[in-house]
C-alpha positions as CSV (number, residue, x, y, z in Angstrom):
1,X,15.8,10.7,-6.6
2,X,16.7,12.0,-3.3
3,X,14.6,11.1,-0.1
4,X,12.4,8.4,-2.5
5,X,12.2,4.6,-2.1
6,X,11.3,3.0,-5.0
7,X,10.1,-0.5,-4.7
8,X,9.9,-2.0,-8.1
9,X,9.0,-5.5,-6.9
10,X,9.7,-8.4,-5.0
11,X,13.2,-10.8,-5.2
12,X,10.8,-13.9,-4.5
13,X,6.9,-14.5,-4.3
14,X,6.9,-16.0,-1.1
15,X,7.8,-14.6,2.3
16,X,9.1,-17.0,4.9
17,X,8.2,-15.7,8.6
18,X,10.5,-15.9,11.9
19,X,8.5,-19.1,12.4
20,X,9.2,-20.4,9.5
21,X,6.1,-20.6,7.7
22,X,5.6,-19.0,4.4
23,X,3.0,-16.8,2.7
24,X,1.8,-16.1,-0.7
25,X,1.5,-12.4,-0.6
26,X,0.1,-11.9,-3.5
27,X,-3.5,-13.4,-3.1
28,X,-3.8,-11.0,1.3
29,X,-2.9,-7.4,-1.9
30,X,-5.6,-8.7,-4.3
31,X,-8.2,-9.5,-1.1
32,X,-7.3,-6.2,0.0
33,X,-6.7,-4.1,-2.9
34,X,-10.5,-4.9,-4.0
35,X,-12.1,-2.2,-1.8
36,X,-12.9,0.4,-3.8
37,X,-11.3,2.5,-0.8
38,X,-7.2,1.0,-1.7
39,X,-5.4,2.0,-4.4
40,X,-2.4,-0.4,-4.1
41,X,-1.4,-2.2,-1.3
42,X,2.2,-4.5,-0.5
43,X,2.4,-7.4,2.3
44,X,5.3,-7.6,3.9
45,X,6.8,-9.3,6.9
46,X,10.3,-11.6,5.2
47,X,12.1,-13.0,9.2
48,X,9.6,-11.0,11.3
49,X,7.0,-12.7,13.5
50,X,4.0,-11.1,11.7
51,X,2.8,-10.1,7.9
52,X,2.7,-5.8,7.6
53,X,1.2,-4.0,5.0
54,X,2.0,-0.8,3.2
55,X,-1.5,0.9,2.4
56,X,-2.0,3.5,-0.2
57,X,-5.3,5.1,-0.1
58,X,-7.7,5.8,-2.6
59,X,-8.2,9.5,-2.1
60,X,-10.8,10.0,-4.7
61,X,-13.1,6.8,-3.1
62,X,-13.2,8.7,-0.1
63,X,-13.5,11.9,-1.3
64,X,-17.0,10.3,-3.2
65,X,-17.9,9.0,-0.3
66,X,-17.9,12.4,2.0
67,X,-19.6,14.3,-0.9
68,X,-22.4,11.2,-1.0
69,X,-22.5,11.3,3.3
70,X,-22.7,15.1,2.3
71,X,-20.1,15.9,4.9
72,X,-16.4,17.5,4.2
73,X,-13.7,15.7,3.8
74,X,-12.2,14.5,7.6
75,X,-8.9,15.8,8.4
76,X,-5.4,13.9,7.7
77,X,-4.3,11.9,10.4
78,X,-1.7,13.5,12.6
79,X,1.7,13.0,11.4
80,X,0.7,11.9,8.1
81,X,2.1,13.6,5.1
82,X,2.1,12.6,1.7
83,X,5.3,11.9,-0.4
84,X,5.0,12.2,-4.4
85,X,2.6,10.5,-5.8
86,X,2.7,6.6,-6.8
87,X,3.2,5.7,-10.2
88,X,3.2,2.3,-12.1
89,X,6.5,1.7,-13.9
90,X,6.9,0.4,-17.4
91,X,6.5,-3.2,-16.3
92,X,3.3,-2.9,-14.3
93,X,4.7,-3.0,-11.5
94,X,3.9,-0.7,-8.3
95,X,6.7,2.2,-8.3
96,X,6.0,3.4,-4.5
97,X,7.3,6.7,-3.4
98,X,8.6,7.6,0.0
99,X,5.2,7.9,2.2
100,X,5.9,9.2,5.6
């Protein structure tokens, strides 16, 4: 699997910040990955000063929601491009492809 990163999950549940206070990641990717409009989401942020997520969109959500506004679909964002697709290994766990 040339060019892909594959994360396949997490080597402890809590993340410890550069300040030293830790975070329980996975109740910020259930909060987030409710809207109807994210199809998987990751916190991350181990020895930085702040949390970062990794978003995945739900394509289909928004392509509802411009057929519904009756509108076309807006245009990528510039320098977005999609890697191959994202997948949910054997485990149930998020298998992420490179996204660039």
């Amino acid at each position: 699997m040339a060019g892909h990163l594959v994360l396949a999950g997490r080597a402890k549940d809590t993340i410890v910040l550069a300040s030293g206070e830790n975070v329980e990641p996975a109740p910020l990717e259930d909060a987030v990955g409710a809207s109807p409009f994210i199809a998987h989401a990751v916190i991350v942020g181990q020895d930085r000063r702040a949390l970062g997520a990794l978003v995945v969109p739900a394509e289909d959500a928004f392509a509802e929601l411009a057929a519904v506004r009756g509108g076309a679909r807006p245009a990528p964002l510039q320098g977005w491009r999609r890697g191959a697709a994202c997948a949910r290994g054997a485990s149930g766990k998020l298998c992420a492809a490179a996204w660039l």
